[in-house]
C-alpha positions as CSV (number, residue, x, y, z in Angstrom):
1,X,0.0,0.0,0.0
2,X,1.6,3.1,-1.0
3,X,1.0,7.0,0.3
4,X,0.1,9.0,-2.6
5,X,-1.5,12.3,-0.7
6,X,-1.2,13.5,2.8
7,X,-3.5,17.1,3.6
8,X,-3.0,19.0,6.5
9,X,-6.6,19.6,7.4
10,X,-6.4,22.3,10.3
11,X,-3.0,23.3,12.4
12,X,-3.5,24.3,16.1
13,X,-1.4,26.1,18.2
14,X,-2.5,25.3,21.5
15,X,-2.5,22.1,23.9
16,X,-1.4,18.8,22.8
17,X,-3.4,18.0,19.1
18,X,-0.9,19.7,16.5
19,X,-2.9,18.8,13.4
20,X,-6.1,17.0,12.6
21,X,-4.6,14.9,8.8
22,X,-6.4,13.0,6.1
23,X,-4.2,10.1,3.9
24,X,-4.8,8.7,0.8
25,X,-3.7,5.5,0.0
26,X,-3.2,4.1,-3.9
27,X,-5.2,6.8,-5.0
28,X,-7.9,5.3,-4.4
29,X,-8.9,5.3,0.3
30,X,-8.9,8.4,2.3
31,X,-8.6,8.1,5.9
32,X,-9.7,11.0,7.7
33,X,-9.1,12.5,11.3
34,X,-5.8,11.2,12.6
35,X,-4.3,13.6,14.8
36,X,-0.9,14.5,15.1
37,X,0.0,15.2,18.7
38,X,3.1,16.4,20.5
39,X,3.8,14.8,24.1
40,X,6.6,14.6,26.3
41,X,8.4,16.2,23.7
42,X,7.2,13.6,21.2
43,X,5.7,13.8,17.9
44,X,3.1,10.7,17.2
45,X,-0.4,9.8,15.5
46,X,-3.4,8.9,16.9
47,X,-5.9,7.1,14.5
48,X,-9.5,8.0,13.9
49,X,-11.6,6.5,16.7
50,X,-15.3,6.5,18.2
51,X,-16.4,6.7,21.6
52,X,-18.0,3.5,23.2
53,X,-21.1,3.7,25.6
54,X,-18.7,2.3,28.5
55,X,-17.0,6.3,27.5
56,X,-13.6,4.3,26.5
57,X,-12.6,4.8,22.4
58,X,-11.8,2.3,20.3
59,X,-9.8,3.1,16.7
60,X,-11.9,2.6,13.4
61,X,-9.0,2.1,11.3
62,X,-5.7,1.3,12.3
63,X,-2.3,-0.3,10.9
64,X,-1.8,-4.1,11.2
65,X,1.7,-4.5,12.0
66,X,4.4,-1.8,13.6
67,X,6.5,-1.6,10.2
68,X,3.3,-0.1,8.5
69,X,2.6,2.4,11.6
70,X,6.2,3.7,11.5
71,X,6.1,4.5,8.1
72,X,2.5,6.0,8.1
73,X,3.2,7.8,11.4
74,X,6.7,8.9,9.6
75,X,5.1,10.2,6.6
76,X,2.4,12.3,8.0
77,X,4.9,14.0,10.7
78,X,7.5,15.0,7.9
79,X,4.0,16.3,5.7
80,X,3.3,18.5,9.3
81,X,6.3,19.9,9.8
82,X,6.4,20.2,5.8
83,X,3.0,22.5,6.1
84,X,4.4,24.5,9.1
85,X,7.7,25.4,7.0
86,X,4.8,26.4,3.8
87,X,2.7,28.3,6.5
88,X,5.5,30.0,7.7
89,X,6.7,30.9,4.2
90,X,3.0,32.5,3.3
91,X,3.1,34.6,6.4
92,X,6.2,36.0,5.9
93,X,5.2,36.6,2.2
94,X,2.2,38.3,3.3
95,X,4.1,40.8,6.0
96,X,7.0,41.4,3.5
97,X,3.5,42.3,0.8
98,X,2.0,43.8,3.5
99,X,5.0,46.3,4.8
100,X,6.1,47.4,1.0
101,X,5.5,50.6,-0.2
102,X,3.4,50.6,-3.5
Protein backbone atom coordinates (compact mmCIF):
# COMPACT_ATOMS: atom_id res chain seq x y z
CA UNK A 1 0.00 0.00 0.00
CA UNK A 2 1.61 3.12 -1.05
CA UNK A 3 0.97 6.97 0.34
CA UNK A 4 0.05 9.01 -2.64
CA UNK A 5 -1.53 12.28 -0.73
CA UNK A 6 -1.23 13.53 2.77
CA UNK A 7 -3.47 17.09 3.58
CA UNK A 8 -3.02 18.96 6.51
CA UNK A 9 -6.56 19.65 7.37
CA UNK A 10 -6.38 22.27 10.29
CA UNK A 11 -3.00 23.31 12.42
CA UNK A 12 -3.52 24.30 16.09
CA UNK A 13 -1.41 26.11 18.22
CA UNK A 14 -2.52 25.27 21.51
CA UNK A 15 -2.52 22.07 23.95
CA UNK A 16 -1.39 18.75 22.77
CA UNK A 17 -3.37 17.98 19.15
CA UNK A 18 -0.90 19.68 16.53
CA UNK A 19 -2.89 18.79 13.44
CA UNK A 20 -6.10 16.96 12.62
CA UNK A 21 -4.62 14.88 8.81
CA UNK A 22 -6.40 13.00 6.09
CA UNK A 23 -4.21 10.09 3.94
CA UNK A 24 -4.77 8.67 0.81
CA UNK A 25 -3.67 5.47 -0.04
CA UNK A 26 -3.15 4.13 -3.92
CA UNK A 27 -5.24 6.78 -4.99
CA UNK A 28 -7.92 5.32 -4.38
CA UNK A 29 -8.94 5.26 0.34
CA UNK A 30 -8.85 8.38 2.28
CA UNK A 31 -8.64 8.07 5.85
CA UNK A 32 -9.66 11.04 7.72
CA UNK A 33 -9.06 12.50 11.33
CA UNK A 34 -5.81 11.17 12.58
CA UNK A 35 -4.27 13.58 14.76
CA UNK A 36 -0.89 14.46 15.07
CA UNK A 37 0.02 15.19 18.69
CA UNK A 38 3.11 16.38 20.48
CA UNK A 39 3.80 14.83 24.11
CA UNK A 40 6.55 14.58 26.33
CA UNK A 41 8.43 16.19 23.72
CA UNK A 42 7.22 13.58 21.25
CA UNK A 43 5.72 13.75 17.89
CA UNK A 44 3.14 10.70 17.15
CA UNK A 45 -0.45 9.76 15.47
CA UNK A 46 -3.44 8.85 16.88
CA UNK A 47 -5.90 7.06 14.53
CA UNK A 48 -9.52 8.02 13.86
CA UNK A 49 -11.61 6.53 16.71
CA UNK A 50 -15.28 6.50 18.24
CA UNK A 51 -16.41 6.65 21.61
CA UNK A 52 -17.98 3.52 23.24
CA UNK A 53 -21.12 3.66 25.64
CA UNK A 54 -18.66 2.29 28.55
CA UNK A 55 -17.04 6.28 27.47
CA UNK A 56 -13.56 4.26 26.52
CA UNK A 57 -12.60 4.75 22.43
CA UNK A 58 -11.78 2.30 20.35
CA UNK A 59 -9.77 3.13 16.69
CA UNK A 60 -11.93 2.57 13.36
CA UNK A 61 -8.96 2.06 11.34
CA UNK A 62 -5.71 1.35 12.29
CA UNK A 63 -2.31 -0.28 10.90
CA UNK A 64 -1.83 -4.12 11.20
CA UNK A 65 1.66 -4.51 12.01
CA UNK A 66 4.44 -1.82 13.59
CA UNK A 67 6.53 -1.59 10.25
CA UNK A 68 3.33 -0.12 8.46
CA UNK A 69 2.57 2.42 11.57
CA UNK A 70 6.19 3.69 11.47
CA UNK A 71 6.08 4.52 8.06
CA UNK A 72 2.51 6.04 8.06
CA UNK A 73 3.25 7.82 11.40
CA UNK A 74 6.71 8.91 9.62
CA UNK A 75 5.13 10.22 6.55
CA UNK A 76 2.40 12.28 7.97
CA UNK A 77 4.94 14.00 10.70
CA UNK A 78 7.49 14.95 7.94
CA UNK A 79 3.98 16.29 5.67
CA UNK A 80 3.33 18.50 9.32
CA UNK A 81 6.31 19.92 9.80
CA UNK A 82 6.37 20.21 5.82
CA UNK A 83 3.04 22.51 6.11
CA UNK A 84 4.40 24.49 9.05
CA UNK A 85 7.65 25.44 7.02
CA UNK A 86 4.81 26.40 3.82
CA UNK A 87 2.66 28.34 6.51
CA UNK A 88 5.45 30.02 7.68
CA UNK A 89 6.66 30.92 4.24
CA UNK A 90 3.02 32.53 3.30
CA UNK A 91 3.06 34.65 6.39
CA UNK A 92 6.18 36.03 5.95
CA UNK A 93 5.17 36.60 2.20
CA UNK A 94 2.18 38.34 3.26
CA UNK A 95 4.13 40.81 5.99
CA UNK A 96 6.97 41.42 3.53
CA UNK A 97 3.48 42.25 0.77
CA UNK A 98 2.02 43.85 3.47
CA UNK A 99 4.96 46.32 4.81
CA UNK A 100 6.10 47.37 1.01
CA UNK A 101 5.47 50.62 -0.17
CA UNK A 102 3.40 50.64 -3.55
Amino acid sequence: MVITDIKIRKFFNDGPMKAVVSVTFDGALAVHDIKVINARDKYFIVMPSRKNPDGTYRDIVHPINSEFRAELEGAVIKAYFDGLEEAKFAENEKENFDTAEV
